[in-house]
N, C-alpha and C positions, 0 to 999 in steps of 0.2 A: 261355182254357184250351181246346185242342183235345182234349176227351173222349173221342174216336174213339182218336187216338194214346194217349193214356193208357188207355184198355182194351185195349186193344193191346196196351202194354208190360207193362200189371201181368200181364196171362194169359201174356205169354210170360216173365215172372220166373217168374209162378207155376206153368207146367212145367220151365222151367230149373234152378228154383232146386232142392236135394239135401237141403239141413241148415238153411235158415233160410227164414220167407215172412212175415216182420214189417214193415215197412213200414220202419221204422231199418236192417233190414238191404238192402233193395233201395236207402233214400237213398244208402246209403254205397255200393252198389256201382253208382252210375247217378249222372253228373254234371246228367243233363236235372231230377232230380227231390228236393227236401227232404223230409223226414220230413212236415212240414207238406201241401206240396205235394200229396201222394199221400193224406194222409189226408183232406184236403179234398175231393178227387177222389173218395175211395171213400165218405166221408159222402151227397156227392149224388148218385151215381152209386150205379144198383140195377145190378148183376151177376144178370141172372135166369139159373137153369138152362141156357133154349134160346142164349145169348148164351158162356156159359161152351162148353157142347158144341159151338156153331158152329168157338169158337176151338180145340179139341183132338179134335176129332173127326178131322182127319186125321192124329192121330198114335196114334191106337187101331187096334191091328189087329185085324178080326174073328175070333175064334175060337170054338169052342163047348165047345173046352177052356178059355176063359180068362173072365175076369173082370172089369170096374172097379168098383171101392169109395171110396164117398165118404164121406166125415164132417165133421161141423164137429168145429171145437173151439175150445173156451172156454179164455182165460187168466184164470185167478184172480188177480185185485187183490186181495183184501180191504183190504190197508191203504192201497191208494192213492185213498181218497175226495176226494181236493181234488185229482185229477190230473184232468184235461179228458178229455171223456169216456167218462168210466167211468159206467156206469148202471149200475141194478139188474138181474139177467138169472138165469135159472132154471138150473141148475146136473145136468144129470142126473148125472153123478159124484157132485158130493156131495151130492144129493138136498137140495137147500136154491137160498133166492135167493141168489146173490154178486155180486161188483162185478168182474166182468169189465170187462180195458183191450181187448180185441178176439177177434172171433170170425171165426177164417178155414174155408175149405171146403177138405177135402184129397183132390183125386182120386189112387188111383193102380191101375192096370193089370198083373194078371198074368197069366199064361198059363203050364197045369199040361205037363209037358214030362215024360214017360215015357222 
């Protein structure tokens, strides 16, 4: 498994992609990679911060009108306890633990335009 290429591609699904950044929906749209494949990848594979911004930082334009906002976000399983893994994970929405199936990080960049 070339890990390099694979952090590669996932950052650049993960700016490309509009409406979907699930790992089923990158398999289906990328013949190099299975749902499997990619989750395996991102289980041992750490994504730190300075690794994410190396990969999009040249597509941030400076401004001092503008912005980037990041967030996780958590998908709520609850009833998917026998699906692989789904751990227990703290939930600040719904201020409880749940059983989240994955937790991605959403950058995006705006700039205020008078």
């Amino acid at each position: 498994m070339d890990y390099r290429q694979h952090r590669l591609d996932y950052c650049q699904f993960l700016i490309a992609s509009q409406i979907n950044y699930t790992q089923t929906y990158l398999a289906d749209h990328n013949d190099s990679y299975s749902h499997d494949s990619m989750n395996r990848f991102l289980r041992l594979d750490k994504l730190t911060p300075r690794t994410i911004w190396e990969n999009v930082r040249d597509d941030v334009v400076p401004s001092e009108q503008g912005y980037v906002l990041c967030d996780d976000v958590v998908l709520d399983k609850r009833h998917s306890r026998e699906a692989h893994l789904v751990r227990r994970q703290w939930s600040g929405n719904e201020k409880r633990v749940i059983y989240p199936l994955c937790q991605n990080v959403e950058c995006r960049s705006f700039q205020i335009v008078s």
